[in-house]
PDB file with SEQRES, HELIX, SHEET and CRYST1 records, atoms N, CA, C and O in Angstrom:
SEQRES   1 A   56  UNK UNK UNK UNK UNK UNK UNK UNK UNK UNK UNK UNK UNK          
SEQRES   2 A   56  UNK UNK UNK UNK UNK UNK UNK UNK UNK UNK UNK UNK UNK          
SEQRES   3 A   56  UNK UNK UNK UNK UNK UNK UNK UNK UNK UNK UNK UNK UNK          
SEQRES   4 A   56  UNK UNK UNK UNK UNK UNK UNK UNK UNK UNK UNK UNK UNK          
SEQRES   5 A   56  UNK UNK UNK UNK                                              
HELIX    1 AA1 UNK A   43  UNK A   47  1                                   5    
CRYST1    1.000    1.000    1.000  90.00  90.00  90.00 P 1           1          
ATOM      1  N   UNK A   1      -9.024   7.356  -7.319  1.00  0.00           N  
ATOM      2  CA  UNK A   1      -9.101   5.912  -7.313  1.00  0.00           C  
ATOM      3  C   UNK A   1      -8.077   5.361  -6.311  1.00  0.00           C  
ATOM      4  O   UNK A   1      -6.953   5.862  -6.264  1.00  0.00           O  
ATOM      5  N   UNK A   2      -8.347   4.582  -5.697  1.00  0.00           N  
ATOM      6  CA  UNK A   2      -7.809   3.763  -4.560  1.00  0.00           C  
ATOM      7  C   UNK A   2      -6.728   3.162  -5.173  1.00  0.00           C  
ATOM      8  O   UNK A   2      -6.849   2.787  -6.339  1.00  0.00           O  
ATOM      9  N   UNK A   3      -5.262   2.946  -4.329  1.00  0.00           N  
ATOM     10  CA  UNK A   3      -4.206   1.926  -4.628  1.00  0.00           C  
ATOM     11  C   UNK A   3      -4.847   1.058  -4.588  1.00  0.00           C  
ATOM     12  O   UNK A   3      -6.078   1.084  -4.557  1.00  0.00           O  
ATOM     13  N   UNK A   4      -3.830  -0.341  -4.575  1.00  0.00           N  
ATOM     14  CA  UNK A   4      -3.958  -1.500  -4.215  1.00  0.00           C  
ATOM     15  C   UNK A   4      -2.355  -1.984  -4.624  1.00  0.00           C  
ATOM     16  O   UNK A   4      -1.492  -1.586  -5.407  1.00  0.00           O  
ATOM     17  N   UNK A   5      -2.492  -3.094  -3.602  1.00  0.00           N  
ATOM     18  CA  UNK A   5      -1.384  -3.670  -3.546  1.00  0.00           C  
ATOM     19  C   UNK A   5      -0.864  -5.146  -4.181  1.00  0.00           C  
ATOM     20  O   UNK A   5      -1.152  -6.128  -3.498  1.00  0.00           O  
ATOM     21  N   UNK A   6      -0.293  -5.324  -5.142  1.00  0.00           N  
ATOM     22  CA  UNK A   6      -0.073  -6.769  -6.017  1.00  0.00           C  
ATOM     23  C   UNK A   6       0.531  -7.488  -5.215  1.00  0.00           C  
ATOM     24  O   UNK A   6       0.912  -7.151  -4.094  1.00  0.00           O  
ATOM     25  N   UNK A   7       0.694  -8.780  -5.856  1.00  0.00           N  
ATOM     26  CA  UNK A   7       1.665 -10.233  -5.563  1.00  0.00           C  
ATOM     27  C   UNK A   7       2.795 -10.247  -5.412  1.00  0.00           C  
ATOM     28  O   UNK A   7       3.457 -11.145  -4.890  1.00  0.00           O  
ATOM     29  N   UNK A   8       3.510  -8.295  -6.272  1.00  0.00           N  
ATOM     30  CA  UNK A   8       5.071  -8.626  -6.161  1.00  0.00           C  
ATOM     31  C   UNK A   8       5.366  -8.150  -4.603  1.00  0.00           C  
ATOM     32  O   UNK A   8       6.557  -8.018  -4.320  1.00  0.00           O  
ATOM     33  N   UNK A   9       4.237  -7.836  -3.401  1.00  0.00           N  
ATOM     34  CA  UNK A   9       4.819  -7.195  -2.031  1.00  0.00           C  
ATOM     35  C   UNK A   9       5.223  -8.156  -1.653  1.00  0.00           C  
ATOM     36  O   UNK A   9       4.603  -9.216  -1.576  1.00  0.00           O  
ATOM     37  N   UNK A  10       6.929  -7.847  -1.188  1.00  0.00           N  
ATOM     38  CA  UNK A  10       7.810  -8.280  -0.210  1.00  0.00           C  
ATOM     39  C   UNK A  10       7.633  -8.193   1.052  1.00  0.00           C  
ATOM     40  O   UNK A  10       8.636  -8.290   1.759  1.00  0.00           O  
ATOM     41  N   UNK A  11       6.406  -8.001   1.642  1.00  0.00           N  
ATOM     42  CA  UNK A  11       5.527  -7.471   3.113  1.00  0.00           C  
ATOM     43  C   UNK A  11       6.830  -6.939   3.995  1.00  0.00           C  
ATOM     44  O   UNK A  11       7.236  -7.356   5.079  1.00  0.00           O  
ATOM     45  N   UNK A  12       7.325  -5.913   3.184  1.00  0.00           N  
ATOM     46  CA  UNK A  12       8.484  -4.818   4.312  1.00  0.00           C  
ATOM     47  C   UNK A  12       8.149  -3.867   5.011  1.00  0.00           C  
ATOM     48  O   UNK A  12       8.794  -3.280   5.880  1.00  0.00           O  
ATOM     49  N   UNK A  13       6.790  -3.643   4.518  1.00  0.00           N  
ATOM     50  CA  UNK A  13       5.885  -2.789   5.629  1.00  0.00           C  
ATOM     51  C   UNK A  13       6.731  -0.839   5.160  1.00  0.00           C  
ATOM     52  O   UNK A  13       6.838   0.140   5.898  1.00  0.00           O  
ATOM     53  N   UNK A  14       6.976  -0.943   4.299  1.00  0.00           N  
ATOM     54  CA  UNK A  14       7.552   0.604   3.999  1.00  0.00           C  
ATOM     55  C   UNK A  14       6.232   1.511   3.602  1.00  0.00           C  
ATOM     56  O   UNK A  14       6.120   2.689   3.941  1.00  0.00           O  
ATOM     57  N   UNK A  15       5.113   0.689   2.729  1.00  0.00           N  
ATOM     58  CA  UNK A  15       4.350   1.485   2.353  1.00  0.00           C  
ATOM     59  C   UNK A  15       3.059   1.865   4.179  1.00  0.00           C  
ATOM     60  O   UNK A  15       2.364   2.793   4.594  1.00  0.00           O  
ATOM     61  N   UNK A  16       3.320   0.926   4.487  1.00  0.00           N  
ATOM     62  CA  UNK A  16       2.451   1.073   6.078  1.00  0.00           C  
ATOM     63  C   UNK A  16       2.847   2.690   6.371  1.00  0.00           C  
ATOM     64  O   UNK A  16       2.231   3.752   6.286  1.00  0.00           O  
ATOM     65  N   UNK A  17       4.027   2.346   6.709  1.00  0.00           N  
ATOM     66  CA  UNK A  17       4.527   3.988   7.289  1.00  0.00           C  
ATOM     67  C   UNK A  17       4.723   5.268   6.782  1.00  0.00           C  
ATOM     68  O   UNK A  17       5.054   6.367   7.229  1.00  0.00           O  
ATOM     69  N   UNK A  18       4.331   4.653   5.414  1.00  0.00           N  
ATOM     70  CA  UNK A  18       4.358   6.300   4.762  1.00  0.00           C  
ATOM     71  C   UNK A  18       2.308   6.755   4.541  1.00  0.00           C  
ATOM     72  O   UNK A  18       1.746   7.827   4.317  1.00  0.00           O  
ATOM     73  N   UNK A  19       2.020   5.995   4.653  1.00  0.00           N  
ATOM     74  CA  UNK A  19       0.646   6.201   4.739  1.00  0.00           C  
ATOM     75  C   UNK A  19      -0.255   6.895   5.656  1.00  0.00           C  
ATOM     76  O   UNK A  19      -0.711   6.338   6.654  1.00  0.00           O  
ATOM     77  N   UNK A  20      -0.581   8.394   5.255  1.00  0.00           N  
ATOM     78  CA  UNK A  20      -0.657   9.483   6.198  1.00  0.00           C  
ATOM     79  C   UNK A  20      -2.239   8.938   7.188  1.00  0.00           C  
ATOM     80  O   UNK A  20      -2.477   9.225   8.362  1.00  0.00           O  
ATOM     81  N   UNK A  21      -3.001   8.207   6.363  1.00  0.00           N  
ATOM     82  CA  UNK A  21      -4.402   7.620   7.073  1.00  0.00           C  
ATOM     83  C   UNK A  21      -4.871   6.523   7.031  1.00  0.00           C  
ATOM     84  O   UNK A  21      -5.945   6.034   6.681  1.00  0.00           O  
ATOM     85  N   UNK A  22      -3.169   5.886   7.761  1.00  0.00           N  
ATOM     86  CA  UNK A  22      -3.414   4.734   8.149  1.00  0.00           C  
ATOM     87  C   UNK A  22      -4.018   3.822   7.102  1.00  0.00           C  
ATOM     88  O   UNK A  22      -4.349   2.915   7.866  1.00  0.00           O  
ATOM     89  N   UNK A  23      -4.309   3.505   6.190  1.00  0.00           N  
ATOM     90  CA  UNK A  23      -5.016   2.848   5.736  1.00  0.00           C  
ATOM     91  C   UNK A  23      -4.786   1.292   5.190  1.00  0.00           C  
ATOM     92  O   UNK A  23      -5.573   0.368   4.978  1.00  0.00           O  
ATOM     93  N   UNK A  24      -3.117   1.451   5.042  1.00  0.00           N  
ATOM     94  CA  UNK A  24      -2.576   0.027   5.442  1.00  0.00           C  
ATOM     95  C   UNK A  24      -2.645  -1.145   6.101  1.00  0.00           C  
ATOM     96  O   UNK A  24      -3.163  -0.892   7.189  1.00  0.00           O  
ATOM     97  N   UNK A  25      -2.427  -2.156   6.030  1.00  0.00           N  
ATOM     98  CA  UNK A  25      -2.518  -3.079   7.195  1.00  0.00           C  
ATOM     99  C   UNK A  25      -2.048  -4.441   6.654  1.00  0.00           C  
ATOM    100  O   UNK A  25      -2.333  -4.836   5.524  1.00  0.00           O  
ATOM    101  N   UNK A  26      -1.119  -5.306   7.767  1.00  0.00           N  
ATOM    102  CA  UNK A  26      -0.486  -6.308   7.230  1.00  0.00           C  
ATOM    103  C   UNK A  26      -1.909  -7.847   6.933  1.00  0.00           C  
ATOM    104  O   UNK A  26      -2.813  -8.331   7.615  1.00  0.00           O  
ATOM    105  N   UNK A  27      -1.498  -8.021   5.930  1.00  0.00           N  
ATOM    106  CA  UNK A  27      -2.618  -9.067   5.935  1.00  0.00           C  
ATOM    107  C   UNK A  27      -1.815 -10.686   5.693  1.00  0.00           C  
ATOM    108  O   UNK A  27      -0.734 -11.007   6.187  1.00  0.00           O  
ATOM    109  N   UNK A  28      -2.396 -11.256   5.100  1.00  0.00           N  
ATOM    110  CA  UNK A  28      -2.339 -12.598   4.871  1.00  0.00           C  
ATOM    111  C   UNK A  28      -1.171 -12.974   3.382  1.00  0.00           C  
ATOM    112  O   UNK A  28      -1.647 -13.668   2.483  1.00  0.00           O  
ATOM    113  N   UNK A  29       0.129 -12.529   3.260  1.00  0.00           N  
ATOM    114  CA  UNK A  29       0.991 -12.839   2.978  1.00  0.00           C  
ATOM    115  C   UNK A  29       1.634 -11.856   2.251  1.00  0.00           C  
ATOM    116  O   UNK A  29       2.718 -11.929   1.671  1.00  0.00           O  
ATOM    117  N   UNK A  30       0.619 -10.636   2.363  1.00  0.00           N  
ATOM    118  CA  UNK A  30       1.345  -9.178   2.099  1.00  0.00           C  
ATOM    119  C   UNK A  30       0.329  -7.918   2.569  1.00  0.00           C  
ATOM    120  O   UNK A  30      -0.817  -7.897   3.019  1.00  0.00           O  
ATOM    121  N   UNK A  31       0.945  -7.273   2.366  1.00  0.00           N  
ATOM    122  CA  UNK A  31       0.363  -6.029   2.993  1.00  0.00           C  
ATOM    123  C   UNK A  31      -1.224  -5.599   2.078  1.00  0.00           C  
ATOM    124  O   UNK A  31      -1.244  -5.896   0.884  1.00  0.00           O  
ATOM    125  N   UNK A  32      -2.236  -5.050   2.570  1.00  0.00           N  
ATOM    126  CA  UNK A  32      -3.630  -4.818   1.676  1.00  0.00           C  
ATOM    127  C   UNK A  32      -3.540  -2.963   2.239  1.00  0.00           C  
ATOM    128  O   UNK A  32      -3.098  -2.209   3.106  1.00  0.00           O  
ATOM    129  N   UNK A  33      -4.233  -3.027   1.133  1.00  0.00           N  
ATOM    130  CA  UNK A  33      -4.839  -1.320   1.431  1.00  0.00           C  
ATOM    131  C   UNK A  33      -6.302  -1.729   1.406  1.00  0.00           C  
ATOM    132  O   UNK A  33      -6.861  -2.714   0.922  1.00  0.00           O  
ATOM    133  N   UNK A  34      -6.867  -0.400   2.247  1.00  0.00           N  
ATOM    134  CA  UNK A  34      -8.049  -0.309   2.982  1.00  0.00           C  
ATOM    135  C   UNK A  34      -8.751   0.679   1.796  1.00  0.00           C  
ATOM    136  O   UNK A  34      -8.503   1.864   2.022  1.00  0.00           O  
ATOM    137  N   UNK A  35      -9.689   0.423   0.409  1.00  0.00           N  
ATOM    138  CA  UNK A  35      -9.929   1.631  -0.083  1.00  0.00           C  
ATOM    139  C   UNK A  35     -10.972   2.403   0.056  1.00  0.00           C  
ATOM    140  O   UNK A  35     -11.337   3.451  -0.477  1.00  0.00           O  
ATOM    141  N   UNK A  36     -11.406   1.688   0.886  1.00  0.00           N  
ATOM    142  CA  UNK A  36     -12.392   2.980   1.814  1.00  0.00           C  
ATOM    143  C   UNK A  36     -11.354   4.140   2.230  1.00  0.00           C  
ATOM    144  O   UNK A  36     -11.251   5.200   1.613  1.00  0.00           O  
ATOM    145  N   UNK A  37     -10.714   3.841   3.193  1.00  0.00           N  
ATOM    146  CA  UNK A  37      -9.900   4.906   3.365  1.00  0.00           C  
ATOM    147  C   UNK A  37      -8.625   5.518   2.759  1.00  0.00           C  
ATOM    148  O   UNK A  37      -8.089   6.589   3.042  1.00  0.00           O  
ATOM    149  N   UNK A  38      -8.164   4.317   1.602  1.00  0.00           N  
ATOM    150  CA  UNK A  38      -7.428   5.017   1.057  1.00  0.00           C  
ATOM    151  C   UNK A  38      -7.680   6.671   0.359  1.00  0.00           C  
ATOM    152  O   UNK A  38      -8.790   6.906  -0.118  1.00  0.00           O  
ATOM    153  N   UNK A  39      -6.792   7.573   0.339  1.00  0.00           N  
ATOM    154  CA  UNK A  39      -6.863   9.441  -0.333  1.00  0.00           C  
ATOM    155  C   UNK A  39      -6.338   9.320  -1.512  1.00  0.00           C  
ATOM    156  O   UNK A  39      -6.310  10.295  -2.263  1.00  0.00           O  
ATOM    157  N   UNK A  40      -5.801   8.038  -1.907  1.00  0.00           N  
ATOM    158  CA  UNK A  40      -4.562   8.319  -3.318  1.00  0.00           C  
ATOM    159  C   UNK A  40      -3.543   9.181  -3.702  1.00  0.00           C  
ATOM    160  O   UNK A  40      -3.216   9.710  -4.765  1.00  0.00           O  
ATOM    161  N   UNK A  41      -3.051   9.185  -2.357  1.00  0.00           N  
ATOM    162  CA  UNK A  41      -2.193  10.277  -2.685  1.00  0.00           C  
ATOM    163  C   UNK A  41      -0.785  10.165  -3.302  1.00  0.00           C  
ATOM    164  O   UNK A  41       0.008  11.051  -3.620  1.00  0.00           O  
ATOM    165  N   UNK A  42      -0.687   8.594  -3.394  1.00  0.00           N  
ATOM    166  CA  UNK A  42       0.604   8.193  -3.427  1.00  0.00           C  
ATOM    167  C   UNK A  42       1.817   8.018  -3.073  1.00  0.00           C  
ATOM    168  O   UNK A  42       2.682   7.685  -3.883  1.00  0.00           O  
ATOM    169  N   UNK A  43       2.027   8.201  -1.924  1.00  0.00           N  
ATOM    170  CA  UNK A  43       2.685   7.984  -0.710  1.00  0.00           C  
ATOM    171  C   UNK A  43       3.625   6.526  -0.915  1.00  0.00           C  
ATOM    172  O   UNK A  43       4.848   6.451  -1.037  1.00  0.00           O  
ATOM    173  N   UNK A  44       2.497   5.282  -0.908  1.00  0.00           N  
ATOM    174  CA  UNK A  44       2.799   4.373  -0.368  1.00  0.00           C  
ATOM    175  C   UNK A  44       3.547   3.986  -1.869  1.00  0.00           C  
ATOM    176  O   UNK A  44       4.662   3.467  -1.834  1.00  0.00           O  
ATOM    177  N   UNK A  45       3.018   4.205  -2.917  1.00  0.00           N  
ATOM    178  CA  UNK A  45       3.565   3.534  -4.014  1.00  0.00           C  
ATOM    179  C   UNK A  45       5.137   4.134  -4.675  1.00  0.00           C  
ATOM    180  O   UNK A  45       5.983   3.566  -5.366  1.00  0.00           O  
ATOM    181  N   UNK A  46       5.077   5.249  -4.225  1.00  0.00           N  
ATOM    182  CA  UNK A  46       6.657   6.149  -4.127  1.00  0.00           C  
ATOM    183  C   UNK A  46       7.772   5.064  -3.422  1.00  0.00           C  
ATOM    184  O   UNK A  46       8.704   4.484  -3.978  1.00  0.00           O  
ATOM    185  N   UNK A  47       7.382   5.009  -2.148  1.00  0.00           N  
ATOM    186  CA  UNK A  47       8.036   4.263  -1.001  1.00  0.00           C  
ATOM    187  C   UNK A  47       8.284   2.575  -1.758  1.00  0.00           C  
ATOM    188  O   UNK A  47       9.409   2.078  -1.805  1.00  0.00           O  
ATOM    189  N   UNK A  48       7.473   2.107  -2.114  1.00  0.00           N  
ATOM    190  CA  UNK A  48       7.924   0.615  -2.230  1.00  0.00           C  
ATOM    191  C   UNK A  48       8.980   0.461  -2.959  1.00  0.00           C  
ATOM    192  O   UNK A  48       9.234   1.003  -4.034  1.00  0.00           O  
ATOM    193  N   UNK A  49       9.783  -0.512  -2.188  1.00  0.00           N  
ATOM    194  CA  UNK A  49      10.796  -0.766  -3.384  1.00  0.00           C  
ATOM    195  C   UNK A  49      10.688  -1.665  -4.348  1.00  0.00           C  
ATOM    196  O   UNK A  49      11.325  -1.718  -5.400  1.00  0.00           O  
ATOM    197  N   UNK A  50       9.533  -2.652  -3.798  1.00  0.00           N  
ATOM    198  CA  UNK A  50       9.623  -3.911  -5.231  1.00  0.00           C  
ATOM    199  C   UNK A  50       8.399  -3.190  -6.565  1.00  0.00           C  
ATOM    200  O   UNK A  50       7.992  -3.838  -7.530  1.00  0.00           O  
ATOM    201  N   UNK A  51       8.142  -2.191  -6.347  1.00  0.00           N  
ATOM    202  CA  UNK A  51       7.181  -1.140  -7.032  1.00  0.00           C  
ATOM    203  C   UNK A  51       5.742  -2.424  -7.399  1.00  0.00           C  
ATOM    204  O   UNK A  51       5.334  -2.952  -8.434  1.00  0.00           O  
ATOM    205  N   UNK A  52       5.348  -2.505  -5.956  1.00  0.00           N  
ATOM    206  CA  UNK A  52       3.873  -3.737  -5.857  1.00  0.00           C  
ATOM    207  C   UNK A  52       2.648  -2.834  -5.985  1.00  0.00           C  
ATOM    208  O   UNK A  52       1.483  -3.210  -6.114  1.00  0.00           O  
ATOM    209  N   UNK A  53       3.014  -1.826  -5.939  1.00  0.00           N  
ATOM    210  CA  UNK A  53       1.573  -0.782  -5.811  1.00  0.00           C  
ATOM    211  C   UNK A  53       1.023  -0.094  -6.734  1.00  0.00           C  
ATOM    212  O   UNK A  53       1.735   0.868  -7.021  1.00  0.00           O  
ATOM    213  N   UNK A  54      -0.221  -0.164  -7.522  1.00  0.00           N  
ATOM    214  CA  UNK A  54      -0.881   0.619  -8.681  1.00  0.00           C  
ATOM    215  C   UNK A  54      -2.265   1.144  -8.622  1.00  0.00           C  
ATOM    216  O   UNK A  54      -3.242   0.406  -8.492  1.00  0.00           O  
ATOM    217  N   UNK A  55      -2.304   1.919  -8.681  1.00  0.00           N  
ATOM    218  CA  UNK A  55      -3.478   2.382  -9.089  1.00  0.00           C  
ATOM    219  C   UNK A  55      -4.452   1.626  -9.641  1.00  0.00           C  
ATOM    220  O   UNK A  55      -4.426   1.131 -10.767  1.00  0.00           O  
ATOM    221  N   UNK A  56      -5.509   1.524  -8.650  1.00  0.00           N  
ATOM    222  CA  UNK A  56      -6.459   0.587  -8.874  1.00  0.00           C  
ATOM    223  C   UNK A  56      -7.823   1.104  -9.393  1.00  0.00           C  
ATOM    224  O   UNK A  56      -8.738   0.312  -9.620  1.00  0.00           O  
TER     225      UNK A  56                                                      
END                                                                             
């Protein structure tokens, strides 16, 4: 199952760069995941610090 990214992102862009396929991308007042391409690997939700990312 695909991340996704909540209301608490601080758009610091940490989870962008840990994201091995790209699937990140800055959007419209925080960062979105792509879950087509998201793998779930969990990468990005390790990395955040305001912990905005869950399993969707």
């Amino acid at each position: 199952m695909a991340y996704k990214i909540t209301d608490a992102c601080v758009s610091c862009g940490s989870c962008a760069e840990q994201c091995p396929v790209e699937a990140i991308s800055e959007g419209d007042g925080k960062y979105v995941i792509d879950a087509d391409a998201c793998v779930s690997c969990g990468s990005c939700a390790e990395q955040c610090p305001a912990d905005a990312i869950e399993e969707g």
